[in-house]
C-alpha positions in Angstrom: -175.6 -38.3 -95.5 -178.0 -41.0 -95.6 -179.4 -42.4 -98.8 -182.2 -45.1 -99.6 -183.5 -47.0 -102.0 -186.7 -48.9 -101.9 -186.7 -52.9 -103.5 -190.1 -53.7 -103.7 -189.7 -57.7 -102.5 -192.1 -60.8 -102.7 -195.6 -61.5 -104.0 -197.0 -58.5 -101.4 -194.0 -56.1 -102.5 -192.5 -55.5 -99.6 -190.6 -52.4 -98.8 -187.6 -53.8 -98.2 -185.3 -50.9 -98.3 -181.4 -50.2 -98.7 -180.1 -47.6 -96.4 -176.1 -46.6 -96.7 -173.7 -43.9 -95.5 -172.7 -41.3 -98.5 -169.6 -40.7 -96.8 -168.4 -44.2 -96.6 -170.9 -46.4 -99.1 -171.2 -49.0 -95.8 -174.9 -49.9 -96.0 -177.5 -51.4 -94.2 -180.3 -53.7 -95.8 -184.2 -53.3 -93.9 -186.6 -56.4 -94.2 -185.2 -58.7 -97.2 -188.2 -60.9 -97.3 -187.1 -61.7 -100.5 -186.0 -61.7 -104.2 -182.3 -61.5 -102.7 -180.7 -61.5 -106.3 -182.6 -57.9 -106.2 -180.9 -57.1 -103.2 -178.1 -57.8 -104.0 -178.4 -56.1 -107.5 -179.0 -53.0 -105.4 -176.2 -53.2 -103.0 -173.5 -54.0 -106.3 -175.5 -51.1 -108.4 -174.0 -48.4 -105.8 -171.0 -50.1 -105.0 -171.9 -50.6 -101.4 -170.5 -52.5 -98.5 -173.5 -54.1 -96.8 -172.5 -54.0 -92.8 -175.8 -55.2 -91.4 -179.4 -56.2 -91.8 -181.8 -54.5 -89.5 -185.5 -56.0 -89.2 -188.4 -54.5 -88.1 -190.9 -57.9 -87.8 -190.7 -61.7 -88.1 -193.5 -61.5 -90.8 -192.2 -63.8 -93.5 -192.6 -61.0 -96.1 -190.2 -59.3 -94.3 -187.8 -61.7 -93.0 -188.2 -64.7 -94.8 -184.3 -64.1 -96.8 -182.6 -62.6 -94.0 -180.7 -65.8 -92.8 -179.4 -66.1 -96.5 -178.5 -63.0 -97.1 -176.9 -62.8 -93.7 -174.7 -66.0 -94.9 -173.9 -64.5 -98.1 -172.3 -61.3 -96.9 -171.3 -62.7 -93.5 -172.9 -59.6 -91.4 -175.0 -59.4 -88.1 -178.6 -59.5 -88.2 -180.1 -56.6 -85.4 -183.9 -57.2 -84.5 -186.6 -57.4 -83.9 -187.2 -57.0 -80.5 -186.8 -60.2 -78.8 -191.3 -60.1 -78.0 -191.0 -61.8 -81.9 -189.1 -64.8 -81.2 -191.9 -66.9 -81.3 -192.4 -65.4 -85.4 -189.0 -66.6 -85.9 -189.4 -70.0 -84.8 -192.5 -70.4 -86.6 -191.0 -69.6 -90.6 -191.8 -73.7 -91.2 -195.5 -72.7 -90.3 -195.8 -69.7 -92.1 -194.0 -70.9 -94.9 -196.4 -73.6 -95.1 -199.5 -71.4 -95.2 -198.2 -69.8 -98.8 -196.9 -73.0 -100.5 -194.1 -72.5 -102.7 -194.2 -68.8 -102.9 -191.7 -69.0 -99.7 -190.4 -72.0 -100.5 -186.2 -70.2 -100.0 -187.7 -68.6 -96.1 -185.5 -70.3 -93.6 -185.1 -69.7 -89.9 -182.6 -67.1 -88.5 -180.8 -66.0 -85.0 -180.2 -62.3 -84.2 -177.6 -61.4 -83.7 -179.0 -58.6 -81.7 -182.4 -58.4 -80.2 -183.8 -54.7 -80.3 -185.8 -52.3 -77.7 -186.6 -48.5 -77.4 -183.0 -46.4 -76.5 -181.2 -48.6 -78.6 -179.3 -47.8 -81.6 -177.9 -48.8 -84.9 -175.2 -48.0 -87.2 -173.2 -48.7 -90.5 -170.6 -46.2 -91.8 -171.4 -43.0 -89.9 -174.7 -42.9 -89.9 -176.7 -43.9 -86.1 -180.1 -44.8 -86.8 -182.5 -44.7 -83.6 -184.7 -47.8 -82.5 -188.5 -47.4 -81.3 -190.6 -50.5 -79.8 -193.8 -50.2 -81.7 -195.6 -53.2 -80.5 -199.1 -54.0 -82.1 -198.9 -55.5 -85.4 -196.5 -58.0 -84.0 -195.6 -58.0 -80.1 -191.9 -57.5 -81.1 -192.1 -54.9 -83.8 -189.5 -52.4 -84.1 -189.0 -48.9 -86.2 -185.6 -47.2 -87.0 -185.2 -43.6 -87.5 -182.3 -41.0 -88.6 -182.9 -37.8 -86.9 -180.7 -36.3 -89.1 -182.8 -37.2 -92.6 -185.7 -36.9 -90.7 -186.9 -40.1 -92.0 -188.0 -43.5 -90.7 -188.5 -46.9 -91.3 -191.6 -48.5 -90.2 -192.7 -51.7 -91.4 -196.2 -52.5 -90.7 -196.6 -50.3 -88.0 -198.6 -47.3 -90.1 -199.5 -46.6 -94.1 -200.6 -43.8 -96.2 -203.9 -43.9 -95.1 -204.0 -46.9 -93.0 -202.4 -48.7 -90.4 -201.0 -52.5 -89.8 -203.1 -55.4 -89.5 -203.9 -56.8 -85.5 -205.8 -60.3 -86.3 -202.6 -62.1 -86.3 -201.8 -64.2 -83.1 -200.4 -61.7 -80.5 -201.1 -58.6 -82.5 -203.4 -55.9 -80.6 -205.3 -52.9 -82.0 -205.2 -50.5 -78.6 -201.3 -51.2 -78.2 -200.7 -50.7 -82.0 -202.5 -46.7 -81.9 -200.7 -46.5 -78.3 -197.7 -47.3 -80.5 -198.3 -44.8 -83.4 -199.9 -41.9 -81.5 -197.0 -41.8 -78.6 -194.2 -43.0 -79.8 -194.2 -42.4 -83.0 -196.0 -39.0 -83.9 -194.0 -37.0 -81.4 -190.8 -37.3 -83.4 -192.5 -34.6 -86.0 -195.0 -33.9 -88.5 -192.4 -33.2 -91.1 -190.7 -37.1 -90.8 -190.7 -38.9 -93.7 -191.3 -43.0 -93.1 -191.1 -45.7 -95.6 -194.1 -47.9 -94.6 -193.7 -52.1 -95.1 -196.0 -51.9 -98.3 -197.1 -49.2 -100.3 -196.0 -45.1 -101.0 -194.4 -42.9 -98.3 -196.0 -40.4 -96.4 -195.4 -38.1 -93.6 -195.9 -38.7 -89.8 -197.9 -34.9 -90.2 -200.2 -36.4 -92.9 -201.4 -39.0 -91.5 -201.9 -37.1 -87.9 -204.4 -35.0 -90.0 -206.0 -37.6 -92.0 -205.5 -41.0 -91.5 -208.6 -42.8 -90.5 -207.5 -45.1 -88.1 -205.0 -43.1 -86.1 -205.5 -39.1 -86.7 -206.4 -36.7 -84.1 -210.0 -36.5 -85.1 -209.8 -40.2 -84.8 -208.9 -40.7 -81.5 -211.2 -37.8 -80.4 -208.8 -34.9 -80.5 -209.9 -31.7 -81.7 
């Protein structure tokens, strides 16, 4: 069975999340952006064996701890897709545009670059990977069938949907993102957004103002 947990990280309170295996406490981090002694709090809290850290953007919120924590623990790092490279190599420059609130964000390598069809695991649970380009050109989501619940950084919100004025973001591909690839896995999916509360895919196909069916025109 999969559990979560959801460590609010950084001066944005990132949803970084902890994902791990019931059956086998071998555990997965999402998006450490930051505040790794909280991480790592988490991980030792449930007695967890972290196996890999998964990202879903290059956003320094969301990735600006992940080569640390990757050295700490010694595990691969899987994603984003390989359309964000040019995020990664810019952590100096986005680290420069907060000051010292990212003062720890250094540059990291994938170990695996991500794209729709692929998968990810730790212990025995297989998480499923979506290319959701829009926010960022190389954004990624990850989603256990089983749970029915997904992991979608700033893709969508509860009641709103991820910014497109940053370089290479694009508002058409980022609805083409959430209304195709995303709402067809079922109203009843639960996601964990990159900032704020959880909602339901359903929810925010009826009401979300930005991305519903009434929305896009669809009656």
């Amino acid at each position: 069975m999969l559990k979560h947990e959801i460590i609010p990280v950084t001066l944005f309170e990132q949803n970084c999340t902890l994902f791990w295996c019931s059956e086998t406490k071998q555990a997965a981090v999402v998006d450490p952006g930051g505040d790794i002694e909280k991480i790592k709090a988490g991980i030792s809290k449930y007695g967890l064996t972290l196996e890999t850290i998964l990202i879903t953007h290059a956003h320094i919120d969301h990735a600006g701890a992940t080569d640390e924590l990757a050295r700490h623990f010694d595990v691969p790092i899987e994603g984003p897709h390989k359309a964000d490279q040019f995020w990664i190599d810019g952590i100096e420059d986005q680290k420069q545009r907060f000051g010292g609130s990212f003062s720890y964000a250094t540059k990291f390598t994938p170990t695996r670059f991500l794209d729709q069809g692929d998968t990810v695991s730790f212990g025995n649970i297989v998480m499923e990977v979506y290319f959701c380009p829009g926010h960022t050109p190389g954004h990624v989501v990850f989603f256990h069938r089983e749970s029915k619940i997904a992991q979608v950084g700033d893709v969508l919100f509860s009641g709103s949907i991820g910014r497109t004025d940053f370089p290479r973001g694009d508002h058409a591909t980022l609805i083409n993102s959430i209304r195709n690839n995303l709402f067809h896995l079922g109203d009843d999916v639960r996601f964990i957004p990159g900032h704020g509360p959880m909602s339901t895919f359903g929810q925010e196909r009826r009401s979300n103002p930005h991305v519903s069916d009434a929305a896009v025109g669809i009656r």
